[in-house]
N, C-alpha and C positions, 0 to 999 in steps of 0.2 A: 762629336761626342767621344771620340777614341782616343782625343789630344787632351782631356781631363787626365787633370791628376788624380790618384784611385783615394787621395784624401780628400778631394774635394766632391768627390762620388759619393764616399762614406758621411759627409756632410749632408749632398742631398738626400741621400738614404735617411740619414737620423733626422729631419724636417717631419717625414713621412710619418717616421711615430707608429702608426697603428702595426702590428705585428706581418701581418697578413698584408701590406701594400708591401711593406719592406722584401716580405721573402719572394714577393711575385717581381718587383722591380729588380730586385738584385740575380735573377735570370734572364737580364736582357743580354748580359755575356761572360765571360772568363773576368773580367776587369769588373763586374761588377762585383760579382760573386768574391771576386776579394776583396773588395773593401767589404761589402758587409760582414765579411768573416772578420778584419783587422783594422777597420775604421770606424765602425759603426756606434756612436755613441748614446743614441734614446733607441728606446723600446719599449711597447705597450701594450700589454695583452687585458681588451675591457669587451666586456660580454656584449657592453652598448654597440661596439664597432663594427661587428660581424655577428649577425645570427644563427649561424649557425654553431656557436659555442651553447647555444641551448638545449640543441638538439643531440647532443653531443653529451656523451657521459664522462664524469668526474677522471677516471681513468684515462679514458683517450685524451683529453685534456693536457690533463697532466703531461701525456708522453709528446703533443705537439709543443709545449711550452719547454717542455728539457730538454729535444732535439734542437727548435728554435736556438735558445740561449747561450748551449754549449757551444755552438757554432759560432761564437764569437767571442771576443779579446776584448775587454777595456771599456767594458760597458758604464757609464758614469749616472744614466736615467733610465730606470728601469718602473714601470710601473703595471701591478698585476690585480686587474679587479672587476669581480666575478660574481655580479649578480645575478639571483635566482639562479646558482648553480650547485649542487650539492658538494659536503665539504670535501676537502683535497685530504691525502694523508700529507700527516705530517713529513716525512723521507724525501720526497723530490721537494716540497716547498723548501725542506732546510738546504737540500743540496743547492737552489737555486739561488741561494742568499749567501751558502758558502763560496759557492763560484764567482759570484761578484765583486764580495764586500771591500775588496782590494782597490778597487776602482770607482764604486760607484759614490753617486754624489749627491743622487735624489732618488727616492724609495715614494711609493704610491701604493700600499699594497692593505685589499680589502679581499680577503681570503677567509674563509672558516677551514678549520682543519680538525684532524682527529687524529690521534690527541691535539688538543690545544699548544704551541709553542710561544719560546719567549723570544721575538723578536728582537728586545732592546740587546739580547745576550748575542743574537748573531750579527749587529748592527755597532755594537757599542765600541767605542775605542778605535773608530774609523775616519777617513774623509767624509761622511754622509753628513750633507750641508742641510737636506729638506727633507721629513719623513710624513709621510700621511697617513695615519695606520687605522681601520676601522673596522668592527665586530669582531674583536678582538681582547684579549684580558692583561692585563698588566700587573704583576706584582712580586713585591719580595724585591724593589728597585734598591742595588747595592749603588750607590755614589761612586764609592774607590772603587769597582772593578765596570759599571754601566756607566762610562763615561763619554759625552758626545761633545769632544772640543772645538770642533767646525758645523754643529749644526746652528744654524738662524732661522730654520723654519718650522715647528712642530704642530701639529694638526693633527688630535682623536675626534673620532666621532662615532657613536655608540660602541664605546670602549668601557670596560669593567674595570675601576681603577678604586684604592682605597684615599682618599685626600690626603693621608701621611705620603703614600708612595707619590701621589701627583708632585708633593710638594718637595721632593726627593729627585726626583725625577728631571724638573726644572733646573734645581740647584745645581743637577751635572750634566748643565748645558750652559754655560758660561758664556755663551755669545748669541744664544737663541735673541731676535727681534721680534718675532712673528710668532703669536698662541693663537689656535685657533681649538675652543672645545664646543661638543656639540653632543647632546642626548647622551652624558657619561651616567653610566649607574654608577653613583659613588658610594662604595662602602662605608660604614662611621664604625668606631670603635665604641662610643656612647648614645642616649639618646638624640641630642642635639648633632646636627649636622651642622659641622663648621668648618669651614676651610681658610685655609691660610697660606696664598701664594706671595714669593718672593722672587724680584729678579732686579737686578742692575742695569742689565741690559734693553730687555723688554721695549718695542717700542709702539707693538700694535698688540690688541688683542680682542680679540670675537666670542663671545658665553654666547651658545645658547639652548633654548631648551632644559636649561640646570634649574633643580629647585633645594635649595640651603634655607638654612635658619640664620647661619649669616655667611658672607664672604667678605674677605679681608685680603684686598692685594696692595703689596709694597712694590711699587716698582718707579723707581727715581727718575727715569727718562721716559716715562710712558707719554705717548704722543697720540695716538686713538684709542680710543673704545667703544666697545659696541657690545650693547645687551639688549637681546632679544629673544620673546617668549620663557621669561625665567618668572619662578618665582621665588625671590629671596624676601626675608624677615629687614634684615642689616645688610646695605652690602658698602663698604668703606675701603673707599682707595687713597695711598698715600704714597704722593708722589713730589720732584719739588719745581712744580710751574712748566712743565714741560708740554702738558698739555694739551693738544691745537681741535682734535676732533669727538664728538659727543655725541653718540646714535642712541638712543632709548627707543625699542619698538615691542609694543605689546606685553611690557614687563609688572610686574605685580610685588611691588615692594614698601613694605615700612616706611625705613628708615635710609635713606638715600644722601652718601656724605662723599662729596669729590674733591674734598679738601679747599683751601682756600686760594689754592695756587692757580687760580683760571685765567690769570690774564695773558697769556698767549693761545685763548682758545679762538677757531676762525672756523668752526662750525658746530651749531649744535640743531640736532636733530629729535624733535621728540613727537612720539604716536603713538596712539594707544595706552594711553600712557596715564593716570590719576596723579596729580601732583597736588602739593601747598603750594602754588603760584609765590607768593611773600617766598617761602625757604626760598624754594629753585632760583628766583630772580636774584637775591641775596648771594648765591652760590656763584652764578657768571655774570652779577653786577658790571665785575673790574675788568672784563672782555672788552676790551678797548677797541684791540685787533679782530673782533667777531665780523663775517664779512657775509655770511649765511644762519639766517635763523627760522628750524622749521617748528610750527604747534600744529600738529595734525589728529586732531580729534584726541584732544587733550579733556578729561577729566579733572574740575577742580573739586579737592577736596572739601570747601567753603562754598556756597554754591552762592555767597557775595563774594567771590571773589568775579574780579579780570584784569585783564593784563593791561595796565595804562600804559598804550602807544606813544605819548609823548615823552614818558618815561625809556621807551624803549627807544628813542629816537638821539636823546639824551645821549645815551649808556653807549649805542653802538654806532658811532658817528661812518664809520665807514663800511655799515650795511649794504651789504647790493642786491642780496637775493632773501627776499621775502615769503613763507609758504606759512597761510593762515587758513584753517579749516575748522567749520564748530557746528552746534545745534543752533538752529536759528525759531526756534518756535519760541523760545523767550524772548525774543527779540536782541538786539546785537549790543549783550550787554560783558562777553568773554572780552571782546576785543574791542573796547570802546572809543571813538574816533574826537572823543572832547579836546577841545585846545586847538589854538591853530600851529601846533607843530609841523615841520615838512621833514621829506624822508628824502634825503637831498640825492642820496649815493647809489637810490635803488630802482635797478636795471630790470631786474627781472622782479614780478610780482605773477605767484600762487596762489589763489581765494578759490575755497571748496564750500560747498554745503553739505549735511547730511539730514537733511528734512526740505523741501522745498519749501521756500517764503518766500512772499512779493517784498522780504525787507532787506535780500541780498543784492539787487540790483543800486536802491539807493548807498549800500554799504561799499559795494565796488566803487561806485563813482567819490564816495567820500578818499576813499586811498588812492585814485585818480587824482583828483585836486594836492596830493598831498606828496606825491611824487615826478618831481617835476619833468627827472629825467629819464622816465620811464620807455623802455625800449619793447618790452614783452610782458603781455599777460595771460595766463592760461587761468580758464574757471574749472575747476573739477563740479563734479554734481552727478547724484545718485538717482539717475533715472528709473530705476527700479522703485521709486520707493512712491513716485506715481502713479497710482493702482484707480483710483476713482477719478471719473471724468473733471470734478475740479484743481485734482492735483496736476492733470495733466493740461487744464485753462493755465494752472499756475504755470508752472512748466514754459508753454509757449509763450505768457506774458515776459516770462525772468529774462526770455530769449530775446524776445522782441526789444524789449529794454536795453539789455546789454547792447545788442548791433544798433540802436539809435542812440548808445550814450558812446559807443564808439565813434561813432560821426562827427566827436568834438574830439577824437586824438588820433587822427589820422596817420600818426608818425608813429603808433607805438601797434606790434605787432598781436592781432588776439588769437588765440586758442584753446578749444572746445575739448574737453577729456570727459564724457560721458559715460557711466558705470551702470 
């Protein structure tokens, strides 16, 4: 170990990350202790890591994190987050983001302070490529002087932001890729809550837990998205075909527009979720390239409606992963198996219930026959919801069935996800 270079020391140090490994490892000698002073480049102070920051008051805190920090040069990851601990003063937080800001390149920091400060003002107009900033307030975002020309990765989460400054905010970050927002209380200037995001860049982005009267994102290369637990009125994206990824999870929405541009989409996800089957289908029709498609306890708005499988066999020729789950006490009329279409491309098949019925088993076997080259099947199924002794006859019949209609696909792998 004495024949390490003390920059490749300060590497293993920064692996370490957690604050407290760092400052105990870097007293193994004289050589280490300098790197961690002059190489050290992550650092991480999280309440999760070590217990006893609980036990530990706001003050002493403080003064282990500004000893820590000072003690080094060049810090580029820095991340400071402090749950259930009472808030920090503002004064050494700022010092500790003055001391860095030269260097650093990813910010993590979930702090409550007193007074409240403005992060963007000690962060802006730096190398800071990643910021994560949560239970914290934002606002009064100046564009000309709050500017982040290297950041690509922005992440609030219960963050106090007014939708002008969101949208502000965005705009002076000209290479951001990655939005991640989560439980923001957003301010509105009128009744209606409406937002209006814009970005060029933009290539992923995560809502969740927001509830708008509408949402409106412009983003020309957006490539996933994912909404989940919101509930909007409108929410309308407008992008041009860039496309690929679609999570809807537990969202409660109107009026639902993802423009026409979907034919480079290769996954869409949706649960929890009430849809007009006709729109949505209409919407990723031209999915050519679609290669995963989940409906998991999907709501239709039409209660004739269901999703015609041969239709859907049609549309997404090179399907491979399949995840179908619905109520079965109507009988299997969501996902209807009429036609002798085949599912030629799909490897992997998902079939769940959320009621027990003896009419799941012959339902499996009909998408058995229909997939030829079928390699794995998982059933999900809600054992809870077996409470009287015939639900639970039912139950072991679905079972018994399933492992005797196995019998005839010996080649394809089954498994059991019971809830």
């Amino acid at each position: 170990m004495e024949f390490l270079p003390v920059e490749v020391i300060g590497n293993i140090l920064s692996r370490l990350g957690a604050a407290r490994d760092v400052v105990i490892a870097s007293t193994t000698c004289k050589k280490w202790r300098e790197a961690w002073q002059n190489h050290l480049r992550t650092l991480s102070f999280n309440s999760n890591d070590w217990p006893v920051f609980h036990e530990l008051t706001a003050s002493k805190i403080e003064i282990l994190i500004t000893q820590t920090i000072l003690q080094t040069t060049g810090l580029q990851s820095l991340t400071i987050i402090m749950d259930d601990v009472d808030e920090f003063s503002a004064a050494p937080v700022i010092a500790w983001l003055m001391y860095t800001r030269e260097t650093l390149r990813q910010l993590h920091y979930n702090v409550r302070t007193t007074p409240s400060i403005n992060i963007l003002e000690k962060c802006g107009r730096q190398k800071l490529e990643v910021l994560a900033l949560a239970h914290n307030s934002i606002t009064g975002v100046e564009p000309s002087y709050l500017k982040f020309p290297c950041l690509k990765s922005l992440s609030l989460s219960y963050v106090s932001v007014s939708a002008l400054d969101l949208s502000i905010l965005l705009t002076a970050c000209p290479k951001v890729e990655v939005l991640s927002l989560v439980n923001l209380d957003i301010a509105m200037s009128d009744a209606q809550t409406t937002m209006e995001l814009s970005s060029v860049s933009l290539k992923d982005i995560y809502v969740e837990s927001i509830s708008l009267d509408k949402f409106v994102l412009e983003a020309d290369n957006i490539e996933k998205l994912h909404l989940k637990d919101c509930t909007l009125e409108i929410f309308e994206l407008v992008s041009k075909r860039t496309l690929r990824f679609l999570k809807i999870d537990d969202v409660s929405v109107i009026q639902l527009d993802i423009g026409e541009g979907t034919e480079n989409l290769e996954v869409v996800d949706v649960s929890n979720f009430t849809i007009m089957w006709q729109k949505f289908h209409h919407m990723i029709s031209r999915s050519s390239k679609l290669r995963r498609l989940r409906l998991w306890g999907v709501v239709f708005d039409d209660e004739d409606e269901f999703v015609d499988l041969e239709t859907i066999s049609a549309c997404f020729p090179l399907l491979s992963h399949l995840s179908l789950c619905y109520d079965l006490r109507e009988g299997p009329l969501q996902f209807g198996l009429q036609g002798s279409f085949r599912l030629e491309n799909v490897v992997v098949l998902e079939l769940g219930w959320t009621v027990v019925s003896d009419l799941f088993a012959p339902w499996v076997e009909g998408f058995l026959e229909r997939c030829p080259n079928l390699r794995k099947l998982v059933i999900y199924g809600v054992v809870s919801e077996a409470k009287t002794h015939e639900e639970c006859q039912m139950l072991a019949f679905i079972t018994s069935s399933l492992v005797r209609l196995m019998r005839k696909y010996l080649h394809v792998e089954i498994q059991f996800e019971y809830e």
